[in-house]
C-alpha positions, 0 to 999 in steps of 0.5 A: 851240259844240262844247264846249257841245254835248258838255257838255250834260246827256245827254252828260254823263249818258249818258257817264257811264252808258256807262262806268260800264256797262262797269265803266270804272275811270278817274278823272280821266274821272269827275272831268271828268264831275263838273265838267262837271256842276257847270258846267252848274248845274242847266242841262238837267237833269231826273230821268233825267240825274241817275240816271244820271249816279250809277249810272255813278260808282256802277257804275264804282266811282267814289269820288265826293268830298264837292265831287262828293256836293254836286253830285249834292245840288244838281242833284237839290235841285229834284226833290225839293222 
């Protein structure tokens, strides 16, 4: 129950958002991040979640990977459609 609190989509974003604010350069954190954003699977996402969840990789400097840029693709998919 508390795993699914902590990983819900604005935790996940605003953690993400939060570090990437203070130029937080750790990368298995982002990596964790993006995995918990793909387990999630479009799960309580909307448009501001995934905003921000890639203006704190991009800020932190975070060299998302291709397995990543698939992620971010997929959850933003529906908002554009």
């Amino acid at each position: 129950m508390c795993c699914d609190l902590f990983f819900a989509a604005q935790n996940v974003s605003n953690a993400a958002w939060a570090f990437g604010s203070l130029g937080v350069q750790h990368p298995a954190m982002f990596d964790a991040l993006a995995s918990a954003a793909k387990a999630a699977k479009l799960e309580g996402y909307n448009s501001q979640n995934i905003t921000d969840l890639a203006w704190g990789f991009a800020n932190a400097g975070h060299q998302v990977r291709p397995e990543g840029t698939r992620v971010l693709q997929t959850l933003s998919q529906p908002l554009v459609n």
